[in-house]
N, C-alpha and C positions, 0 to 999 in steps of 0.2 A: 389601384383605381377603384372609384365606388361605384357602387350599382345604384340602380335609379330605385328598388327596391329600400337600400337604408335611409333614403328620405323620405318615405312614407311613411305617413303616424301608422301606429300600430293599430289593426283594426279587431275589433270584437270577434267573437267565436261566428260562425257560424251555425243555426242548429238546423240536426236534419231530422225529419220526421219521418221513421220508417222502419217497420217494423221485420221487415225480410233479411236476416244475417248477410246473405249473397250480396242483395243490394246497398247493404248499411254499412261492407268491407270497400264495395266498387266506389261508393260515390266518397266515402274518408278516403281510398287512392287518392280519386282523382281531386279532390277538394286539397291533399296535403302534395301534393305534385302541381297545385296550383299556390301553395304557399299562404294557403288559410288555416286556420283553427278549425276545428268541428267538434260538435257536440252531437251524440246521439240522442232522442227521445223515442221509445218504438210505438207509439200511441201519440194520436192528439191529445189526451187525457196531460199525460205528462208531460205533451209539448206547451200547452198550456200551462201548466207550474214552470217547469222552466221559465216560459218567456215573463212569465208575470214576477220573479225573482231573479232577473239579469238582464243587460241590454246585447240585441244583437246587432251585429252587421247585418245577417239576413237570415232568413228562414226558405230552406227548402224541403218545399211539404210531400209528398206521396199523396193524392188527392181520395188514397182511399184508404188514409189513415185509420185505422180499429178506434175504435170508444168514441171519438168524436172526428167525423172524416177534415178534408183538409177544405170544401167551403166552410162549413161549417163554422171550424176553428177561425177561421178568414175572418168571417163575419165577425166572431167574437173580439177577437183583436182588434178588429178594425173599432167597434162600436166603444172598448174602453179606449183605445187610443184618443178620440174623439171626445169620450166622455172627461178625459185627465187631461187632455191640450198636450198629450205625449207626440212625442215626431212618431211619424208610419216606418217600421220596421219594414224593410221591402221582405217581399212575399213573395216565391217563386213554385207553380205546383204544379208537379207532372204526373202524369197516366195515361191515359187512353185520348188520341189526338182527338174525339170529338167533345173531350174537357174542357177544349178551351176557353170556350164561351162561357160555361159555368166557373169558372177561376178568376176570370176575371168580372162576370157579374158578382161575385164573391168578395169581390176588392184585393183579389191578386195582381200583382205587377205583370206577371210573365206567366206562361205555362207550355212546357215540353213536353213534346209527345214521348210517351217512353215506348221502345228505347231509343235512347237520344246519343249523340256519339260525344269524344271531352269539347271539341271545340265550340258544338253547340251549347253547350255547356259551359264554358269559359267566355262566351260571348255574353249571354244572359245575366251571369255575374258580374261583368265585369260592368254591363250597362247599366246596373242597381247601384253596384259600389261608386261608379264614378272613377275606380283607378284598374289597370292592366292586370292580370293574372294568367297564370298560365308558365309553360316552360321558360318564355321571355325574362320574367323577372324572380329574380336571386328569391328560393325559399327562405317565407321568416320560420321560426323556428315553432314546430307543430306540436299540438300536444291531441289528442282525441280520448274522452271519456266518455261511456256508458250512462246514463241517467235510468235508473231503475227506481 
């Protein structure tokens, strides 16, 4: 019997922006126990190279990303997005619950208060991507790399 999982196209990496080892092992768990891709960047510095050389499924930022925090970055993406007629990458940035507002004047999709528990977390994703994630559906197959 097939799972509902091998009829969904295959989707892009995820990249996380975060620069804390603890936090950059918890959220690759829970991102590859939700059957995503992930990509490290520990800086908005080089979450911006990354994103400007590959497409993603989605970005989830740390909102106080070192070298350039995660409005910031927001903003920037947002304005070439815009400027190239690129689709909007959803943008998801979590920190401290009074971020919110700044995340999303930012032009972020979503923002979690950290810390956040998986489901609140699986939900937020799942409402960017448009498809299920979580234990429910069959792991695709993970790979997680370091961007330094």
């Amino acid at each position: 019997m097939c799972s509902a999982a091998e009829f969904l196209p295959p989707l892009r990496p995820v990249l996380i922006v975060e620069a804390s080892q603890p936090r950059q092992r918890l959220l690759l768990a829970l991102l590859d126990f939700a059957g995503l891709r992930a990509v490290i960047a520990p800086n908005g510095s080089d979450a911006f190279e990354a994103w400007r050389g590959e497409r993603w499924s989605l970005i989830l930022m740390n909102m106080e990303a070192a070298l350039l925090d995660g409005p910031a970055l927001t903003q920037v993406i947002r304005r070439i997005e815009g400027q190239e007629g690129r689709e909007p990458t959803p943008v998801i940035g979590y920190g401290a619950p009074e971020g919110r507002a700044a995340a999303l004047a930012a032009g972020m999709d979503d923002h979690l208060a950290w810390p956040f528990n998986a489901a609140q977390l699986f939900e937020a994703v799942e409402a960017r991507l448009g498809v299920g994630v979580g234990p429910q559906v069959a792991p695709r197959a993970t790979a997680a790399r370091p961007i330094h």
